[in-house]
C-alpha positions as CSV (number, residue, x, y, z in Angstrom):
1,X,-5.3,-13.4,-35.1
2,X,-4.4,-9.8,-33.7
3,X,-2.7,-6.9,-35.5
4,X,0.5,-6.0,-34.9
5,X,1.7,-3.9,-32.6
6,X,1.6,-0.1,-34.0
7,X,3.4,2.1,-34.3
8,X,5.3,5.1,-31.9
9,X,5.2,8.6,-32.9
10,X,5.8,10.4,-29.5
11,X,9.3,11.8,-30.6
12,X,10.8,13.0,-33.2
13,X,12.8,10.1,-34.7
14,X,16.4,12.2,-34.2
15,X,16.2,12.6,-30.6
16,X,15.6,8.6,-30.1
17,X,18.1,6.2,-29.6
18,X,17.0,3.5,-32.6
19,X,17.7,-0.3,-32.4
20,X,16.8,-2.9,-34.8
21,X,14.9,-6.1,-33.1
22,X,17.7,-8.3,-32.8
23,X,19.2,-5.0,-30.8
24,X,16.2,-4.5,-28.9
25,X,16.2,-8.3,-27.6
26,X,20.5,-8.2,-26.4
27,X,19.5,-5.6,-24.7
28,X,16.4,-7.0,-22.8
29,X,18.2,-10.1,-22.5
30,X,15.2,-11.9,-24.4
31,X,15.0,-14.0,-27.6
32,X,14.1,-13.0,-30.9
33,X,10.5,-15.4,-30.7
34,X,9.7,-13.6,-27.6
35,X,9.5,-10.2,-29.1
36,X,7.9,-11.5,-32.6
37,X,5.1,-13.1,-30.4
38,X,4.9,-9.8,-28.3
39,X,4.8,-7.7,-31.6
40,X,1.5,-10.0,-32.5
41,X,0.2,-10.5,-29.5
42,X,0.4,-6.6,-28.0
43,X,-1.0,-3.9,-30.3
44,X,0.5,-1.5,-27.6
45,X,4.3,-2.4,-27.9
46,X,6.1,0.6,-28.5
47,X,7.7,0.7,-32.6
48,X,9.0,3.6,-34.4
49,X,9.3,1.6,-37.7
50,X,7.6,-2.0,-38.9
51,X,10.0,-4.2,-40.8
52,X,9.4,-5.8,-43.7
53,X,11.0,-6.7,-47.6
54,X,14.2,-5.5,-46.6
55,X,13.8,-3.2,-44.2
56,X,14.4,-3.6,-40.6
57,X,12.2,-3.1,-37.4
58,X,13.0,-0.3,-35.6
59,X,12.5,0.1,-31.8
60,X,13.0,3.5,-29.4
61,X,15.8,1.8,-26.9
62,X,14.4,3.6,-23.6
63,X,11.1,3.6,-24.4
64,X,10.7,-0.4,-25.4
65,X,12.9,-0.8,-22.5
66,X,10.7,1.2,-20.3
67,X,7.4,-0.6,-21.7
68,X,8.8,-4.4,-20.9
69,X,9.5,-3.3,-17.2
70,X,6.0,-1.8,-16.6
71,X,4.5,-5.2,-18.5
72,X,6.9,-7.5,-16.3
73,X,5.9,-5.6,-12.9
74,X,2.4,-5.5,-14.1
75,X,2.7,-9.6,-14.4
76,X,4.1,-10.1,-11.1
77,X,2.1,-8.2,-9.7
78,X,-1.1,-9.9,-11.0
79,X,0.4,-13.3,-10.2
80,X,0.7,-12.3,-6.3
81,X,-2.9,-11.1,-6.3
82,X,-4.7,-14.4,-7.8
83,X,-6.8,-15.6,-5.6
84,X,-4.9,-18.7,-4.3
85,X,-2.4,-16.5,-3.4
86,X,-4.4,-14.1,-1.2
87,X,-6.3,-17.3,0.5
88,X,-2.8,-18.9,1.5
89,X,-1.4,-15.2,3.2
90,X,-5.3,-15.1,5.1
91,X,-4.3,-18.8,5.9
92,X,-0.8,-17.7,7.1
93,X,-1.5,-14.6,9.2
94,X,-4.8,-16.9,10.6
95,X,-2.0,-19.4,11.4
96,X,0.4,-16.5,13.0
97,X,-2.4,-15.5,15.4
98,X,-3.1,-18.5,16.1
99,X,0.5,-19.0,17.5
100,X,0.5,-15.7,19.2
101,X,-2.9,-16.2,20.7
102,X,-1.6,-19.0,22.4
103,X,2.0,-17.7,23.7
104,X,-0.1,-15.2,25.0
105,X,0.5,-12.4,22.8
106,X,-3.0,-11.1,21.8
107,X,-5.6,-9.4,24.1
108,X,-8.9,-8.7,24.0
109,X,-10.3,-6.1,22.7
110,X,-13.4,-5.3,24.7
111,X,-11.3,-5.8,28.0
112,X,-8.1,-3.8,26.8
113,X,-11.2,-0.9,25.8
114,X,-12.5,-0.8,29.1
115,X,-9.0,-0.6,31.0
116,X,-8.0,2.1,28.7
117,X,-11.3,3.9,29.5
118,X,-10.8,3.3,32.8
119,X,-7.1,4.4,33.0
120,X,-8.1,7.8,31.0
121,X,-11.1,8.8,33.3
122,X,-8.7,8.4,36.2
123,X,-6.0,10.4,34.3
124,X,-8.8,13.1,34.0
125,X,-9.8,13.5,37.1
126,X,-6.1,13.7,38.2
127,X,-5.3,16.0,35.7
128,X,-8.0,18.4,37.5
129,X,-7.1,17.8,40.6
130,X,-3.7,18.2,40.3
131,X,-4.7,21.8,38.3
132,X,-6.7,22.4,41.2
133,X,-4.0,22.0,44.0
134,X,-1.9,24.3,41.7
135,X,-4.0,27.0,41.6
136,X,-4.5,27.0,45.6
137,X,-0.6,26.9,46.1
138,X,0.3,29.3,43.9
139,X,-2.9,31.7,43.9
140,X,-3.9,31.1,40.4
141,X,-6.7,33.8,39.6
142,X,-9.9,31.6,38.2
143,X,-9.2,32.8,34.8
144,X,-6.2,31.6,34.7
145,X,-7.5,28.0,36.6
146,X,-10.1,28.2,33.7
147,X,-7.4,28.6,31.0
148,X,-5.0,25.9,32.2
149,X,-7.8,23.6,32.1
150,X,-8.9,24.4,29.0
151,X,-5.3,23.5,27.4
152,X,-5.7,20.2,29.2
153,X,-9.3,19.6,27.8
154,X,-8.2,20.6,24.5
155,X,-4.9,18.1,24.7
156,X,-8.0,15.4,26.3
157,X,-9.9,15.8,23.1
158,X,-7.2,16.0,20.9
159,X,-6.2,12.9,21.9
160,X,-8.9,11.6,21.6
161,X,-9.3,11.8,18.2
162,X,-6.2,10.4,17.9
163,X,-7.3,7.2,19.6
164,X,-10.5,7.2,17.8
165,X,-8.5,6.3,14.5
166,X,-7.9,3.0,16.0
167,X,-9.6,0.6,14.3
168,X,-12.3,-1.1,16.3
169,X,-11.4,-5.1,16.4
170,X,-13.0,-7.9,14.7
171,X,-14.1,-10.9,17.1
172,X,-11.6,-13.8,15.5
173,X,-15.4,-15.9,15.6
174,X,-16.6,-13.9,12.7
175,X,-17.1,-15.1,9.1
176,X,-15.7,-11.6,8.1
177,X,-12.7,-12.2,10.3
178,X,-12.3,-16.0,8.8
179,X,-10.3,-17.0,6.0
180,X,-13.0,-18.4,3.9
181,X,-12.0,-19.9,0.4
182,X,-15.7,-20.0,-0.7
């Protein structure tokens, strides 16, 4: 059998709001078992003051309160990461692409890579070009030709870093990219 939970001595005992256990349990809208079997069961359960031979538990309102939230969104939150349930949302989304990939709705990675390189080489060499032409028309010196291109290559390099954060994508034929229960 566990010990009982201990006792609280972050506060001074004035500043608290106090509340005896059958307090404590209206206002969490639980049962007197269910905080007896917390007060065995969890040595960290906030109590100012154990009960006993005629004296009553004593419980900090806010800070019990506070306590039985965290534990209840710790508990839901371990219950929607079991295993069974990640393996039935990999299941799920594998089912979703599967949908999409037949409506049409995915591409390919490789290809939509090489387009893209394709389409930014192009815009490259029309950016010079075009900076070129301007320079001519309007009797840019070459330092200032120079400059203006070098704001464009700096804009060319900044975006691409920005593309490189892109994640690079998965063949679906993978086992890493497979939902795999083993």
């Amino acid at each position: 059998m566990t010990k009982p939970a201990q006792e609280s001595t972050e506060m001074p005992v004035a500043e608290r709001k106090l509340v005896n256990a059958g307090e404590l349990c209206r206002a969490l809208g639980r049962s007197r078992p269910w905080l007896d079997q917390r007060l065995v069961e969890d040595p960290n359960f906030p109590v100012v003051a154990r009960g006993g031979r005629g004296a009553q538990w004593q419980f900090d309102l806010a800070e019990a309160m506070a306590y039985v939230e965290a534990q209840d969104t710790l508990r839901a939150l371990v219950a929607v990461l079991t295993p069974q349930s990640r393996l039935a949302e990999a299941k799920a989304k594998m089912a979703e692409m599967e949908i999409a990939e037949r409506m049409g709705r995915l591409i390919d990675a490789e290809e939509m890579q090489q387009v893209l390189g394709s389409a930014f080489a192009a815009l490259g060499s029309a950016i010079d070009s075009t900076l070129d032409q301007l320079a001519r028309r309007h009797g840019w010196s070459e330092a200032v030709r120079f400059d203006a291109g070098d704001a464009f290559d700096a804009a060319r390099r900044a975006f691409v870093a920005s593309a490189s954060r892109i994640p690079e994508a998965e063949p679906l034929d993978t086992p890493e990219a497979q939902c795999n229960p083993a």
